[in-house]
C-alpha positions in Angstrom: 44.7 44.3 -14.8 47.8 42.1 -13.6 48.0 38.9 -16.4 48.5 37.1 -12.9 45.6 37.3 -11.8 44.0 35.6 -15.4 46.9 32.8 -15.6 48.4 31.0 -13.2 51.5 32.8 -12.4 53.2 29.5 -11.6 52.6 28.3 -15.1 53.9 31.4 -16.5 57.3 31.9 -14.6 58.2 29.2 -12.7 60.4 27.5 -15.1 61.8 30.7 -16.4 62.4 31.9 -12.7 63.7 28.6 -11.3 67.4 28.6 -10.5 68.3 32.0 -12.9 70.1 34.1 -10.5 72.4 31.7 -9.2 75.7 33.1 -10.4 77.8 30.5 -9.3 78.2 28.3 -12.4 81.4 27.0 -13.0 83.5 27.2 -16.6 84.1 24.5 -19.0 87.2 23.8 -20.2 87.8 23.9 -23.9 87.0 20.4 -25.9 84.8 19.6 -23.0 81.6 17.9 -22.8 78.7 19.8 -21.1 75.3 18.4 -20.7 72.6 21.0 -20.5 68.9 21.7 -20.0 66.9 25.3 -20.9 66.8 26.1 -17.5 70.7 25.2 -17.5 71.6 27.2 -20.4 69.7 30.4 -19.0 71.3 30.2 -15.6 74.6 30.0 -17.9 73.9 32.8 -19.9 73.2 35.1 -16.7 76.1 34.5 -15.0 78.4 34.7 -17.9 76.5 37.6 -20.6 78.7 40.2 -20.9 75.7 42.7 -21.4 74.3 42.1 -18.1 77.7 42.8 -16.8 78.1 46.1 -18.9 74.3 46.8 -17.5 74.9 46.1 -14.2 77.7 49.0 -14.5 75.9 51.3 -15.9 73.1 50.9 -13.1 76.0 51.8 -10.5 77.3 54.6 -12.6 74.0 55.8 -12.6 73.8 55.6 -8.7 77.3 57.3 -8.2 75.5 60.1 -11.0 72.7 60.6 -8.2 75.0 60.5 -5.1 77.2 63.4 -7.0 73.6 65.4 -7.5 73.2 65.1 -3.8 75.6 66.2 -2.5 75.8 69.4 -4.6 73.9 70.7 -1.3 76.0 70.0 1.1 78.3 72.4 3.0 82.0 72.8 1.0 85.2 73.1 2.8 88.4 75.0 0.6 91.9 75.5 2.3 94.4 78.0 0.1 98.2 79.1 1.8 100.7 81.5 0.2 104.6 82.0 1.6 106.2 84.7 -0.7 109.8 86.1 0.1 110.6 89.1 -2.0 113.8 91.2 -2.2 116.0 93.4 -4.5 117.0 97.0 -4.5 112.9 98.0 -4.7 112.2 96.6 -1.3 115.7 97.2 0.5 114.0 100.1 2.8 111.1 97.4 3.8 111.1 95.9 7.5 110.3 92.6 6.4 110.6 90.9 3.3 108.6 87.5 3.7 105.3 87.1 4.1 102.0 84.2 4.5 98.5 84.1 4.1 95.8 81.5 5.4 92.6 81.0 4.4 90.1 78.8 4.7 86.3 78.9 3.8 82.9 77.0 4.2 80.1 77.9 1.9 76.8 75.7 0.9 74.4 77.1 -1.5 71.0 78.5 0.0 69.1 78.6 -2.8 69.6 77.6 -6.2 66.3 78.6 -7.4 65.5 74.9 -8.1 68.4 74.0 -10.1 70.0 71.9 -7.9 66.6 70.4 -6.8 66.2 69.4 -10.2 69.3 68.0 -10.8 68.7 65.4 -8.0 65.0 65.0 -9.4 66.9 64.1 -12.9 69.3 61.8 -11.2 66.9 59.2 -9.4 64.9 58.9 -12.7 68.1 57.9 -14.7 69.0 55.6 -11.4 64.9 54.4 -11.8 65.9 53.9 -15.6 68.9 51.8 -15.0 67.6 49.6 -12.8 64.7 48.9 -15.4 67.4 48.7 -18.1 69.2 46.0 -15.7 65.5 44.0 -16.2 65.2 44.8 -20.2 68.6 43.1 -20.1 67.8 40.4 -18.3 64.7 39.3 -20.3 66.7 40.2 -23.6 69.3 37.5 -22.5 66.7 34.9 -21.4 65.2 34.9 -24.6 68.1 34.9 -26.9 70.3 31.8 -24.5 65.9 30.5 -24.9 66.2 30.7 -29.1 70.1 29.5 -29.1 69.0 26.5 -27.4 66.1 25.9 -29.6 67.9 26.3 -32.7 70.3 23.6 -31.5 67.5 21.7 -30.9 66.3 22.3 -34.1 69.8 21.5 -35.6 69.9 18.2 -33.9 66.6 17.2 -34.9 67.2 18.2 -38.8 70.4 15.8 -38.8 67.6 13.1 -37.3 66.0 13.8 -40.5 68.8 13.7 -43.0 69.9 10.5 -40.8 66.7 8.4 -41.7 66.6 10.0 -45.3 69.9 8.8 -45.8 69.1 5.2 -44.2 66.0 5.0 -46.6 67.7 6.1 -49.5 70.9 3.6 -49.0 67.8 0.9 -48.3 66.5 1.8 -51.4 69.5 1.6 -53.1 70.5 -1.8 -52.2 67.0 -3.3 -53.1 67.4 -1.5 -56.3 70.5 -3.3 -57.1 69.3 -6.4 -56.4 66.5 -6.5 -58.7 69.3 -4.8 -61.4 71.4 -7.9 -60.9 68.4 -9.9 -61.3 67.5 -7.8 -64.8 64.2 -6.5 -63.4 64.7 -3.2 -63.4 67.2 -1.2 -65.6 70.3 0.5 -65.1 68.9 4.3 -65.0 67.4 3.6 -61.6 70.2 2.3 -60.3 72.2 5.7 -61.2 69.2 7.7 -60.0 68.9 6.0 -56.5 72.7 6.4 -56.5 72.3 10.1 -57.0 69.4 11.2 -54.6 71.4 9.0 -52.1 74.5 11.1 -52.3 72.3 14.2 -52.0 70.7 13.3 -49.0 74.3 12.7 -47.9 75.0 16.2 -48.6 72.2 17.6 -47.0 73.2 15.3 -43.8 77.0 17.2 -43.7 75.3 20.1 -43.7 72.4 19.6 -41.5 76.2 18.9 -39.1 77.9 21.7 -39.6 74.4 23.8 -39.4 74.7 22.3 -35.8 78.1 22.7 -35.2 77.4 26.2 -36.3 74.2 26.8 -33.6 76.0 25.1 -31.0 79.2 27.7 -31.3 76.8 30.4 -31.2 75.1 29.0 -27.9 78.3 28.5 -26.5 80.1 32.2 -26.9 76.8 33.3 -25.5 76.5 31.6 -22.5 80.2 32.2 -21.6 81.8 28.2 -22.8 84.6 27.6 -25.1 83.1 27.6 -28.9 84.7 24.1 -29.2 82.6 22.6 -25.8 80.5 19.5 -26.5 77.0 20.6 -26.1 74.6 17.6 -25.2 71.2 19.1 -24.9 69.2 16.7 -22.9 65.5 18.5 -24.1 63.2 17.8 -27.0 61.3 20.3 -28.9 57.6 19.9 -27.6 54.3 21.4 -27.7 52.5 22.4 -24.3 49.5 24.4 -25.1 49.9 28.8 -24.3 46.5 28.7 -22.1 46.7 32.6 -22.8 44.4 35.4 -24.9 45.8 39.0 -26.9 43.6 41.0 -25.2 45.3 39.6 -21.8 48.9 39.5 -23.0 48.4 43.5 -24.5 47.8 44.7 -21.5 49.9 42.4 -19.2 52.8 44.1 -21.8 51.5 48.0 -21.4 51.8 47.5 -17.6 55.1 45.7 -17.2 56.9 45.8 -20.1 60.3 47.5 -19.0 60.1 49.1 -22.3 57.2 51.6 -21.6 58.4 52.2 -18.4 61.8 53.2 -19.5 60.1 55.5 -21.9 58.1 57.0 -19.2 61.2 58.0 -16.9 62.1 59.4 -19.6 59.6 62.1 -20.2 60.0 62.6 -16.1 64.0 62.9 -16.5 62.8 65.7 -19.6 60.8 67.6 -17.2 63.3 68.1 -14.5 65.7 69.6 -16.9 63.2 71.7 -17.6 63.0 72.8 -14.1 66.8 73.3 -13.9 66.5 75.3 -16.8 63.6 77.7 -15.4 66.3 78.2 -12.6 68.0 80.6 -14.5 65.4 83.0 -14.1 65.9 83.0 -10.7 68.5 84.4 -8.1 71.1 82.1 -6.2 71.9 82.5 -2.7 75.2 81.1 -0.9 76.5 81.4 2.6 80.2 81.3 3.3 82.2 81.5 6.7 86.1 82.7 6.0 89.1 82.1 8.1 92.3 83.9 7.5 95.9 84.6 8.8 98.1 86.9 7.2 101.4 87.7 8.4 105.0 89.4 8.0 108.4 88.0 9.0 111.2 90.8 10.0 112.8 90.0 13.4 109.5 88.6 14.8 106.0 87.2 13.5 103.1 89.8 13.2 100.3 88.2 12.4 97.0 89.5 11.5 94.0 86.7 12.6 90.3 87.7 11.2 87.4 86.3 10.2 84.0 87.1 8.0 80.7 85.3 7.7 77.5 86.5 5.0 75.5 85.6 2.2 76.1 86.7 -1.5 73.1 86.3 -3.7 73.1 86.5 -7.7 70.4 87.1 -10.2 71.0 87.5 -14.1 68.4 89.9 -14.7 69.4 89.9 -18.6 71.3 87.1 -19.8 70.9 87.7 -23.1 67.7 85.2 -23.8 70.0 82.4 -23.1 67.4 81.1 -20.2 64.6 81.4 -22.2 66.1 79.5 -25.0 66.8 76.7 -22.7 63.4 76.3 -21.8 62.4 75.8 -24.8 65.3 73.5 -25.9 64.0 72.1 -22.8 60.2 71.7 -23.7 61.2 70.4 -27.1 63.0 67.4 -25.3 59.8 67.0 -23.5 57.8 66.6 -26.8 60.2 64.2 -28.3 60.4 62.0 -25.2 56.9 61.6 -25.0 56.6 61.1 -28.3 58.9 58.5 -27.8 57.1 57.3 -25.0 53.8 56.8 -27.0 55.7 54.9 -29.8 56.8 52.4 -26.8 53.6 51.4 -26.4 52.6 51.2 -29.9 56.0 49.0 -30.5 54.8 47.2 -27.6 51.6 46.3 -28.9 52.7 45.4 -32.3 55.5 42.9 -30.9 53.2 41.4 -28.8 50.9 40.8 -31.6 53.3 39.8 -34.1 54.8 36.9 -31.1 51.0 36.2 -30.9 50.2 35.3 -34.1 53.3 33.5 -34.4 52.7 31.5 -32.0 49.0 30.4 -32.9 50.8 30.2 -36.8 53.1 27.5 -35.3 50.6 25.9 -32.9 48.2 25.1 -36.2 51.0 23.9 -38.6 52.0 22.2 -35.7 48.3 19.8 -36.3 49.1 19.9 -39.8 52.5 19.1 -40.5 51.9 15.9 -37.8 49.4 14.4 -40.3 51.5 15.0 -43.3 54.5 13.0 -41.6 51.6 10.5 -40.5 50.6 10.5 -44.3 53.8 10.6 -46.1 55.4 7.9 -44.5 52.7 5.5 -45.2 52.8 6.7 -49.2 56.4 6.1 -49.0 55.6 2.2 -48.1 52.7 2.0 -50.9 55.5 3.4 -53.2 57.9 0.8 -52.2 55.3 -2.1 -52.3 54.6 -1.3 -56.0 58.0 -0.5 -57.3 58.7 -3.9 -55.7 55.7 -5.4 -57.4 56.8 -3.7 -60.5 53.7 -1.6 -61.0 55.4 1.9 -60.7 58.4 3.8 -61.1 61.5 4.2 -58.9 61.2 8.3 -59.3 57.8 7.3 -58.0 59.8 6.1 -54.7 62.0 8.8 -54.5 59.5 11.7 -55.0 57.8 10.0 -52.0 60.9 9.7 -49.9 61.7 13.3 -50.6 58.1 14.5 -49.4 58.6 12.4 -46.4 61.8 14.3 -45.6 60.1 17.7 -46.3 57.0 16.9 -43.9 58.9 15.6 -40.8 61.5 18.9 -41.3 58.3 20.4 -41.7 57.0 19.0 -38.7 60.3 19.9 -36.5 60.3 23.4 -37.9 56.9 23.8 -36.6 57.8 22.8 -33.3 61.2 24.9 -33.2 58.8 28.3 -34.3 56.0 27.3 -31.5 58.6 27.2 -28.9 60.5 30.6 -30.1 57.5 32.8 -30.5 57.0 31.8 -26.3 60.0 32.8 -25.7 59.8 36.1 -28.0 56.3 36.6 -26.7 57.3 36.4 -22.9 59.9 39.0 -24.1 57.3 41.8 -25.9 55.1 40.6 -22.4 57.7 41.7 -19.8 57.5 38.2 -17.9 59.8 39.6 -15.3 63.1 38.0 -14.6 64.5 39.6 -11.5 62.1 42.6 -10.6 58.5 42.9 -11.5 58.1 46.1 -13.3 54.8 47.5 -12.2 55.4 46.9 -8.7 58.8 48.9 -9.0 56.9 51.2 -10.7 54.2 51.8 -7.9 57.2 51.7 -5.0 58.9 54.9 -6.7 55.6 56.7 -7.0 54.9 56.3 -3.3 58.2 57.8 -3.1 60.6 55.0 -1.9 63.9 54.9 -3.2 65.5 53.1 -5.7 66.7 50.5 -3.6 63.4 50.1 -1.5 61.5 49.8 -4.7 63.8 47.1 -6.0 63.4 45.2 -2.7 59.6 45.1 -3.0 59.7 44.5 -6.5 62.1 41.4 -6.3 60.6 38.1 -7.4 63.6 36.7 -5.7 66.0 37.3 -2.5 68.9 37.4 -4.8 67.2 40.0 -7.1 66.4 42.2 -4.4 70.2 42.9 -3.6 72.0 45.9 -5.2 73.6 45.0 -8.2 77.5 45.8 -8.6 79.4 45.9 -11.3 82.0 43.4 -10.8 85.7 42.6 -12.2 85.9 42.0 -16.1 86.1 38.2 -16.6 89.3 37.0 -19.1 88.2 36.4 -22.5 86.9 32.5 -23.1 89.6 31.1 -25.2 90.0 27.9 -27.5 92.8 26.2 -26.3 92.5 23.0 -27.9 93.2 23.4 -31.5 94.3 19.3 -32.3 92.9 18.2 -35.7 91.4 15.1 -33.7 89.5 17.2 -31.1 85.7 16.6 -31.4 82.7 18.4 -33.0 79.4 18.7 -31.4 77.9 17.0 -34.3 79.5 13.7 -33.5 77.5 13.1 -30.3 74.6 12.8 -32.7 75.5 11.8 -36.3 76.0 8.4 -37.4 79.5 6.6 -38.9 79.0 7.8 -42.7 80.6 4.4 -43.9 77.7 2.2 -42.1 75.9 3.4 -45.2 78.1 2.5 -47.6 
């Protein structure tokens, strides 16, 4: 049963599918500053991955493999010409001493005994294969530029976190001093509010370079210079996944390119083992010969014939060697179906595993929002009686630090929700450019590889042949100036405004 037909296949793809195979996105220059939504960053990371680029090659290498196996049929045409001149005491009685020969032939196999058959059978499923590859690539790419972006997300949100610590903790710090100069409380907590202060500072440095760091990542994937600017202009939300396991299983063992990869495959398997059996079978060829001989004394005598049969060969002992390629043959059979079975097991387990992650980070998501809720107002009861002189100021500080820890908490949640979509749309198969179970369906009703991607495209774009294309120049950092900017410094804050 199509998933589509249970969820709203608008909700499902129409964010993911919006905009993605518009290749025409245009380079940033290095140092630049690039604004960028999800959708954004996917459309980048299509036109610019290198691995779609290397798959959409190997997708027309597999074609040209398939036009080669076709035209092993077809009718060859061979030219050959000798001119020989020949002398010397030997041949001083002959009448002429130069000679020429002509010849030319066309021959086309007649029968192959299946052979050849099977060779083209082979070739379509590896063409089949490739195209589904192409697809496998595609959603590989969408979800990693889709967990990049997070984790910048993520990133920025942490230095949010180590941002407020850090205002807190210099807060703090300046109400503790005030009650040391007024000898209310003692020196000690002056030196430990000093301390925790210049931790949190720590962790806010790196919580910017962790940033820095994701934002590099993001930006060699989706083709930018690794010093670009990134401003993402999303937030890490929650929207509910309206969906069930029993319905994303199946919507995965029915379009997951994986399985059907597998499944070509066994197919490709079989048809070398019908090339194989060939061998116990005779070969027929037809062949039509031209030739002109001739010999050169005083004048030309030439000699102008022609022939036109069949020859037919059958190894009626070839030493087992057939035989043993069958069986070589059924063995690859064996393993490819095993192969094929542990595709849908792997399958399974992924989607299961990007399942239970999901609902994992959809309940901490609850929790972790009421322990921020929580914290923060224990954090003000702490202050109100450290003020008031009742408690302690490691009392303060252990409730600042667990108010740190529940809204990273709370963002990490959030990040984790939003990657185990991505990764479960991945295990499902939410198709990117074809729809795997219609292609599917279109080669079994015997349509071609390029038929079946035409009904199988979700978009006009998709349904067009891909080519492999020029190798684009290698993004370079050309700005290398001490005082060029950081990704990090379109979010932190001016360290000495908490001085």
């Amino acid at each position: 049963m199509k998933i589509f037909k249970r969820v709203n296949k608008k909700n499902l793809t129409s964010l993911i599918l919006a905009g993605l195979f518009a290749f025409s996105v245009n380079h940033a220059n290095a140092a630049d500053i690039v604004d960028l939504n999800l959708d954004e960053t996917v459309e980048r990371a299509f036109a610019n991955n290198r691995t779609i680029k290397q798959s959409s090659a190997s997708r027309e290498s597999a074609y040209w493999n398939l036009s080669i196996a076709r035209r092993q049929s077809n009718p060859t045409v061979s030219w050959s010409a000798t001119g020989t001149k020949f002398g010397g005491k030997y041949y001083r009685d002959y009448n002429y001493h130069r000679n020429f020969n002509n010849s030319a032939e066309v021959s086309m196999p007649v029968y192959s005994g299946g052979k050849l058959e099977a060779q083209r059978e082979s070739a379509r499923y590896g063409l089949n294969t490739a195209d589904l590859e192409l697809e496998q690539t595609l959603q590989t790419v969408r979800a990693t530029a889709t967990n990049y972006y997070y984790y910048v997300l993520q990133c920025r949100n942490q230095i949010e976190v180590e941002e407020e610590a850090v205002n807190v903790l210099q807060e703090h710090l300046d109400n503790v001093n005030a009650q040391f100069r007024v000898g209310t409380v003692a020196k000690s907590d002056v030196l430990a509010s000093q301390v925790q202060l210049a931790e949190a500072q720590q962790d806010l440095v790196n919580a910017q370079n962790n940033f820095d760091n994701a934002v590099a990542d993001l930006c060699n994937y989706i083709g930018l210079p690794a010093d670009t600017v990134l401003r993402p202009r999303d937030q890490l939300t929650y929207t509910k996944y309206n969906i069930n396991l029993e319905d994303c299983t199946r919507y995965a063992l029915e379009n997951s390119p994986e399985c059907a990869i597998a499944d070509y495959a066994v197919r490709e398997a079989e048809a070398e083992k019908k090339s194989a059996k060939s061998g116990y079978r005779p070969t027929v060829n037809a062949s039509v010969t031209k030739n002109i001989q001739g010999e050169k004394v005083f004048h030309n005598d030439i000699t102008d014939y022609w022939t036109a049969g069949l020859s037919a060969s059958w190894n009626i002992f070839d030493g087992g060697v057939t035989s043993s390629q069958v069986k070589q043959a059924d063995a690859a059979i064996t393993r490819a179906q095993e192969n094929a079975a542990a595709a849908r097991e792997s399958v399974q387990v992924n989607v299961q595993k990007a399942f239970l992650d999901l609902y994992s980070a959809e309940k901490n998501i609850a929790v972790t929002k009421i322990a921020v809720d929580r914290a923060e107002e224990d954090y003000k009861i702490a202050q109100v009686r450290y003020a008031a002189g009742v408690d302690t100021n490691l009392a303060v500080m252990d409730a600042q630090e667990k108010l740190t820890d529940a809204r990273s908490n709370y963002y990490t949640a959030l990040y984790r929700y939003n990657v185990a979509k991505a990764t479960l749309d991945q295990s499902m198969g939410i198709p990117v450019g074809i729809d795997v179970s219609r292609y599917v369906a279109a080669v079994d009703s015997g349509k071609t590889a390029a038929d079946a991607r035409e009904e199988a495209a979700i978009t006009d774009v998709a349904a067009e042949i891909p080519k492999a294309g020029e190798v684009a120049p290698v993004v370079t950092i050309s700005n290398l100036d001490v005082g060029s900017p950081v990704p990090s410094e379109s979010v932190e804050n001016d360290m000495t405004k908490n001085k």
